[in-house]
C-alpha atoms as an extended CHARMM CRD file, in Angstrom:
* protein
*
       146  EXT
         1         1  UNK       CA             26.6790000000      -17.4500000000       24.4340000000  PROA      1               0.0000000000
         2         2  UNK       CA             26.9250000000      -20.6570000000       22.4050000000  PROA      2               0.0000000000
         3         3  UNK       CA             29.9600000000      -22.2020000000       20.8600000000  PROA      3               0.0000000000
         4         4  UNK       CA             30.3100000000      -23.7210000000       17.7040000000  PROA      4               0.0000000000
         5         5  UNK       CA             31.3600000000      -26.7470000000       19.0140000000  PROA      5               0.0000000000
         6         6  UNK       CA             27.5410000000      -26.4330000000       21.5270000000  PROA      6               0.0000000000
         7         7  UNK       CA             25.6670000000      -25.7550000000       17.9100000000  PROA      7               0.0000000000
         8         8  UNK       CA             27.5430000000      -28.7880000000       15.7740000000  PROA      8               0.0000000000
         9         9  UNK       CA             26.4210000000      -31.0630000000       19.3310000000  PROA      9               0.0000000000
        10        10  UNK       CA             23.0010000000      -30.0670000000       18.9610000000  PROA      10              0.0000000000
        11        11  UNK       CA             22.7760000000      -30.6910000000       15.4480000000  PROA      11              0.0000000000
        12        12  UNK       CA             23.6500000000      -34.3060000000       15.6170000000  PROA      12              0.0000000000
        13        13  UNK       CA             21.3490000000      -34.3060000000       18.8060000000  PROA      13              0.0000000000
        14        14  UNK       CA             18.3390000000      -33.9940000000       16.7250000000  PROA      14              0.0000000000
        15        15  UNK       CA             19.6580000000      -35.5070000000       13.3060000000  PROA      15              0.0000000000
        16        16  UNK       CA             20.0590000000      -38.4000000000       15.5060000000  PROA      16              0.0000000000
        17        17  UNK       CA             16.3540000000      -37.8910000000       17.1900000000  PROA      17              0.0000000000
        18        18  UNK       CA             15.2510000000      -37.6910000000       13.5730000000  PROA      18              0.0000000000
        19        19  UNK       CA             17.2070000000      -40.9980000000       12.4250000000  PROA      19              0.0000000000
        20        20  UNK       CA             15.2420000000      -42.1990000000       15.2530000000  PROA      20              0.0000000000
        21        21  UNK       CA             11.9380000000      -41.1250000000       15.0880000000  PROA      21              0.0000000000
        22        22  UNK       CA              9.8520000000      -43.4040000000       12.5000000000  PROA      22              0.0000000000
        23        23  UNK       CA              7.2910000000      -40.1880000000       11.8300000000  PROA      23              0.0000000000
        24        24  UNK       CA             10.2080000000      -37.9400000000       10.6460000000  PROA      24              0.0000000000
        25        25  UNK       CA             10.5800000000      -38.9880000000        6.9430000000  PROA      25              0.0000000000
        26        26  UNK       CA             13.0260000000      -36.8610000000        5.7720000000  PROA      26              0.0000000000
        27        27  UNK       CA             15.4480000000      -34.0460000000        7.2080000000  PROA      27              0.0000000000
        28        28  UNK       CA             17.4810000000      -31.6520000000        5.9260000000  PROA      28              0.0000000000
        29        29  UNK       CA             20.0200000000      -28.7670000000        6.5480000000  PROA      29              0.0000000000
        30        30  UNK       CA             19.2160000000      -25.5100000000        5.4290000000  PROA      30              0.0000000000
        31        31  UNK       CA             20.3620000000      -21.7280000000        5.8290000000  PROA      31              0.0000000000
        32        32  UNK       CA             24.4230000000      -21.4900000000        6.1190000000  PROA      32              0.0000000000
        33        33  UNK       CA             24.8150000000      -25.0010000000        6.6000000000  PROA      33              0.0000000000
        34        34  UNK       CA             23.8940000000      -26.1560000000        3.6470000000  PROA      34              0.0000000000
        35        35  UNK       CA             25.8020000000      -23.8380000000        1.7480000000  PROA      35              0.0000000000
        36        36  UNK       CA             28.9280000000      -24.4310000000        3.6770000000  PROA      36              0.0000000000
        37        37  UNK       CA             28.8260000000      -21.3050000000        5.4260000000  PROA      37              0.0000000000
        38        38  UNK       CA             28.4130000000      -21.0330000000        8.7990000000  PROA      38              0.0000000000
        39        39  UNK       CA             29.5730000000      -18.4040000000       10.5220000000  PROA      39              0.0000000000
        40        40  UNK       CA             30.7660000000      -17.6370000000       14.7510000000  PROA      40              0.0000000000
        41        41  UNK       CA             26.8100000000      -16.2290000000       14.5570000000  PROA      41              0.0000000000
        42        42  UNK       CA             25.1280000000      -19.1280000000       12.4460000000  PROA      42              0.0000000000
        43        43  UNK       CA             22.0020000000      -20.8540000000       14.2420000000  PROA      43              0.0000000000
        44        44  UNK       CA             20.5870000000      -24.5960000000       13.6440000000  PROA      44              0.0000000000
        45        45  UNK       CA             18.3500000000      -25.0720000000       10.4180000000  PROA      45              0.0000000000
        46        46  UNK       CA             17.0000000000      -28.1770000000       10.6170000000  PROA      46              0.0000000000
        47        47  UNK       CA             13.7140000000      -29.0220000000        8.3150000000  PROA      47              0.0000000000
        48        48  UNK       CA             11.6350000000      -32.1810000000        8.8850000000  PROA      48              0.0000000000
        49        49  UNK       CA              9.1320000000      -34.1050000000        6.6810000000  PROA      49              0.0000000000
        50        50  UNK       CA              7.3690000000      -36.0140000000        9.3530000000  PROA      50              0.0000000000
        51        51  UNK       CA              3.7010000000      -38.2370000000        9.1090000000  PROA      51              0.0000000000
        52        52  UNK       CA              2.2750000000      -36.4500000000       12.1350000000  PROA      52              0.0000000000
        53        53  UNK       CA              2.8980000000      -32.6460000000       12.1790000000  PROA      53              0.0000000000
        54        54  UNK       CA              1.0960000000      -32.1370000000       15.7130000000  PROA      54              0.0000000000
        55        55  UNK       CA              2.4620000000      -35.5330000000       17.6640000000  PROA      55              0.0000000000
        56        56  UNK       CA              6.1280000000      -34.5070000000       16.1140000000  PROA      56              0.0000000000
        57        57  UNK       CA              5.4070000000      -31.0580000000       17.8100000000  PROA      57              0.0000000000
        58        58  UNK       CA              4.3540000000      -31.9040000000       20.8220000000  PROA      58              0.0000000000
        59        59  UNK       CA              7.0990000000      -34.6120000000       21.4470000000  PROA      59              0.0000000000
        60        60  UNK       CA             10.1270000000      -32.6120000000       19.7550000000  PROA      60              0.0000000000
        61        61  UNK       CA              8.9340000000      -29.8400000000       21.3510000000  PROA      61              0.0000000000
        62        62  UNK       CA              9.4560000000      -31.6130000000       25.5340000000  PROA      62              0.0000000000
        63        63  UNK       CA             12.7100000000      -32.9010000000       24.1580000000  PROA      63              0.0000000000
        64        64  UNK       CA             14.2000000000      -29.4470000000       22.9530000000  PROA      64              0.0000000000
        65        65  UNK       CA             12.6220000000      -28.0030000000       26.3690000000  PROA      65              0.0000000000
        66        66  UNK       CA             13.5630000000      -30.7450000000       28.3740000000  PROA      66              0.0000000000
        67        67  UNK       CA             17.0990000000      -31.5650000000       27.1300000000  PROA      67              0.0000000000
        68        68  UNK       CA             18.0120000000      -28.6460000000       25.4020000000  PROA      68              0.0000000000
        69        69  UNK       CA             16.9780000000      -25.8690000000       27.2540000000  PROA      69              0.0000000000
        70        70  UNK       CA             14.7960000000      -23.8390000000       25.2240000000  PROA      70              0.0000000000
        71        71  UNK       CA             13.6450000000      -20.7110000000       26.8860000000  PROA      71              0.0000000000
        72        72  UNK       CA             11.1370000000      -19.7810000000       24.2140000000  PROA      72              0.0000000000
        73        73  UNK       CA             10.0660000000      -21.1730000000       20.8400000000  PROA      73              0.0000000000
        74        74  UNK       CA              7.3750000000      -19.3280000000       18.2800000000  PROA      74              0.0000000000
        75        75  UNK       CA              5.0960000000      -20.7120000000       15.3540000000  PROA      75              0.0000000000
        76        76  UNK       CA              4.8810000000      -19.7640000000       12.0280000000  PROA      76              0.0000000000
        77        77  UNK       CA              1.8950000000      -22.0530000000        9.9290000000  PROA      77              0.0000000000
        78        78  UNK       CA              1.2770000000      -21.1200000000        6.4200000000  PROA      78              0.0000000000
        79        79  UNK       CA             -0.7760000000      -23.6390000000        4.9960000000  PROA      79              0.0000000000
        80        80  UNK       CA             -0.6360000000      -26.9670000000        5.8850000000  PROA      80              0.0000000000
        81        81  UNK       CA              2.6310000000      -26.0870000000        7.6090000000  PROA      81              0.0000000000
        82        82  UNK       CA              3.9610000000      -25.8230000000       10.5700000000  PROA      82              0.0000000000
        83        83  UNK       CA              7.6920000000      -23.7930000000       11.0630000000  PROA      83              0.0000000000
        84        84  UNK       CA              8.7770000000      -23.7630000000       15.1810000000  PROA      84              0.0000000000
        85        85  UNK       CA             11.7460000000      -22.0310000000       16.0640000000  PROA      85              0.0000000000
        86        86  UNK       CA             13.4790000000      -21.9610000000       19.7390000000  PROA      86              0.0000000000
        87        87  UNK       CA             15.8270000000      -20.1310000000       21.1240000000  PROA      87              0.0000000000
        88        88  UNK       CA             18.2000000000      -21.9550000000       23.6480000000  PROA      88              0.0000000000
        89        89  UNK       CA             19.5690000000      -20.7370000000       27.3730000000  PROA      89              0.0000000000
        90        90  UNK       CA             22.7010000000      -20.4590000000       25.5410000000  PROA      90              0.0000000000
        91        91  UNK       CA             21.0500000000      -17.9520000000       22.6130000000  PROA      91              0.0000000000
        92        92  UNK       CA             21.4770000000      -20.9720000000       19.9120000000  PROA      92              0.0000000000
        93        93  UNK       CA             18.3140000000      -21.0170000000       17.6160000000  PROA      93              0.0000000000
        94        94  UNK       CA             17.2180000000      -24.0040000000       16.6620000000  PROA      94              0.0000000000
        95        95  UNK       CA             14.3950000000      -24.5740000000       13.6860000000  PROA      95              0.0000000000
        96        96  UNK       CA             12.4810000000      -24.4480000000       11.8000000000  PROA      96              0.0000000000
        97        97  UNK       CA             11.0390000000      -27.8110000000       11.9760000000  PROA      97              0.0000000000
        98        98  UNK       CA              8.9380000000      -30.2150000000       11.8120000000  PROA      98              0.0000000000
        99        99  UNK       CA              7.3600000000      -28.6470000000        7.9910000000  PROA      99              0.0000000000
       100       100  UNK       CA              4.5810000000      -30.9970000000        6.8700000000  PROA      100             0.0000000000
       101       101  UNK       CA              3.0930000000      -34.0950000000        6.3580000000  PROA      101             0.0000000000
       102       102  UNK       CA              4.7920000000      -35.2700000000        2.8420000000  PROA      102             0.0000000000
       103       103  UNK       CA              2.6420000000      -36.7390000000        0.4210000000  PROA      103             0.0000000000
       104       104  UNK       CA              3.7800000000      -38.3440000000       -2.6360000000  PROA      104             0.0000000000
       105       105  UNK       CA              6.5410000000      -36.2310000000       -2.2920000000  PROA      105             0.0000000000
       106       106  UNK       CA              4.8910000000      -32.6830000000       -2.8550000000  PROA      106             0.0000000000
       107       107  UNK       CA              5.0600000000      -30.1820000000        0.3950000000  PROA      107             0.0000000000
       108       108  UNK       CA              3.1950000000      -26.9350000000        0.5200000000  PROA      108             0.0000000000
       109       109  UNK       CA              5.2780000000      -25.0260000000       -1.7510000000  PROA      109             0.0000000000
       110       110  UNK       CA              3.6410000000      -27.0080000000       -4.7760000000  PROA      110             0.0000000000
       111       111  UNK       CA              0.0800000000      -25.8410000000       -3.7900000000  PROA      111             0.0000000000
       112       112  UNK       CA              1.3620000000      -22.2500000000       -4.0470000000  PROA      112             0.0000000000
       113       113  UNK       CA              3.0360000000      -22.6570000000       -7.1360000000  PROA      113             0.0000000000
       114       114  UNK       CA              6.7580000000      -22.6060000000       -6.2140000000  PROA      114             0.0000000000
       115       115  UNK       CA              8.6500000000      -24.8950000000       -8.1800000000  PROA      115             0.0000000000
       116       116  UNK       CA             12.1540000000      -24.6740000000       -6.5040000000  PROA      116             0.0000000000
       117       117  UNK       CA             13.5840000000      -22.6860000000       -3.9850000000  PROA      117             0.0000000000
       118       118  UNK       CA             15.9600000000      -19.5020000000       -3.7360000000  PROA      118             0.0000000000
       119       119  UNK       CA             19.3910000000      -20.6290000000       -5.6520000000  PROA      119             0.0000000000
       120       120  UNK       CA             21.0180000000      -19.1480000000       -2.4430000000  PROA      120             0.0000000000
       121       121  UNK       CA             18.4950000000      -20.9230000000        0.2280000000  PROA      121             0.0000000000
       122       122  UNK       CA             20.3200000000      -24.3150000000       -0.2810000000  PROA      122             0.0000000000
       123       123  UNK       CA             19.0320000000      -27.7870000000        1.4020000000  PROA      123             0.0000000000
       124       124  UNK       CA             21.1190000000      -30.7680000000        2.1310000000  PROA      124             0.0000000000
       125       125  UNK       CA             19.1680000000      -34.2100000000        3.2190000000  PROA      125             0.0000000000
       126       126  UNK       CA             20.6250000000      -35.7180000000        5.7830000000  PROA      126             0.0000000000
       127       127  UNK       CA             17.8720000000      -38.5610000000        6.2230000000  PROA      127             0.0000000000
       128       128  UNK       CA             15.2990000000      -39.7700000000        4.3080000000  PROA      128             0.0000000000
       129       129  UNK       CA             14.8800000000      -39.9190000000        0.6680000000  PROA      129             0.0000000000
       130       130  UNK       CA             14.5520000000      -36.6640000000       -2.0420000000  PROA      130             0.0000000000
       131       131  UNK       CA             11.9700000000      -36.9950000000       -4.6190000000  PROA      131             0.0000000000
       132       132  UNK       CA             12.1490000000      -35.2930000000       -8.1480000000  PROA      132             0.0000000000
       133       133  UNK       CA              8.9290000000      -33.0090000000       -8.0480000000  PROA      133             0.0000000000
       134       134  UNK       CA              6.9980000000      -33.5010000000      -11.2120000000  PROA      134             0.0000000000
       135       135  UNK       CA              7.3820000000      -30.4640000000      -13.8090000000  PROA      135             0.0000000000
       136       136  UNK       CA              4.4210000000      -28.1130000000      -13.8250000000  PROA      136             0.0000000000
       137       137  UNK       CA              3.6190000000      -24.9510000000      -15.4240000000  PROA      137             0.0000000000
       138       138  UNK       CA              3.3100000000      -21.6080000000      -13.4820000000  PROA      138             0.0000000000
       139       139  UNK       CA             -0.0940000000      -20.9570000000      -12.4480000000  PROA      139             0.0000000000
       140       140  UNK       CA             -1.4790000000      -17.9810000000      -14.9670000000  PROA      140             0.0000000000
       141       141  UNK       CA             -2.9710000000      -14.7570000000      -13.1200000000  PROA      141             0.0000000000
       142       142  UNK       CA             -5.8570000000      -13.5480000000      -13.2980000000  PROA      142             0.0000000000
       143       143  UNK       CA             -7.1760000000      -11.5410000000      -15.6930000000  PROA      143             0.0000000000
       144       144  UNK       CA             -8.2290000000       -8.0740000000      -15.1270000000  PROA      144             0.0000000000
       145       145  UNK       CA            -10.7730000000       -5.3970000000      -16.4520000000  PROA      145             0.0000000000
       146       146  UNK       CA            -12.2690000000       -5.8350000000      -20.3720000000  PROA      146             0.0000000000
């Protein structure tokens, strides 16, 4: 079982690899870290903004194998992102990362029409630098019967 003292060293593990890595434009903490509460249970959020989602995956990916010890990792894409999750020897989750390419700014939540996220999700940048997304109205539905 991990310790918190294993989960803060693999944190600054990959914000360092990030800090590093000249296709990650961006990271930030998310989840209980971000809000300042972590718990004896809490895993590693760690979201990246990166130029090149598949090299970023297939290179992060070795590392957290390779020097972390994953034993597993899963996928989730919706839209033009990519969320990986793994799950280390020691039962630490790390993820999800790396997001998206970032263009201008604007991620994959703006082509769905979210304009900011859950006031409990909480995100703090730790690299990189945050962009005000442009106001936009709400998407109208469509219309139904006569």
């Amino acid at each position: 079982m991990f310790t918190e003292d294993r989960r803060r060293h693999v944190r600054a593990l990959l914000l360092d690899r990030a800090r590093a890595d000249q296709r990650v434009t961006g990271a930030a903490l998310t989840g209980s870290a971000a809000r300042d509460a972590e718990d004896r249970w809490s895993d590693v959020d760690l979201f990246l903004g990166v130029t090149s989602v598949e090299e970023v995956l297939r290179d992060w990916t070795a590392f957290v194998y390779g020097e972390l010890g994953a034993l597993h990792h899963f996928d989730l894409r919706s839209g033009t992102a990519t969320y990986r999750a793994f799950l280390l020897a020691d039962l630490l989750e790390v993820g999800p990362w790396p997001g998206h390419r970032l263009r201008q700014g604007r991620g994959p939540a703006a082509s769905r029409g979210h304009r900011r996220p859950r006031r409990d999700a909480g995100a703090r940048p730790r690299s990189g630098r945050a962009q005000a997304r442009p106001a936009r109205g709400h998407p109208r539905p469509a219309r139904r019967g006569p």
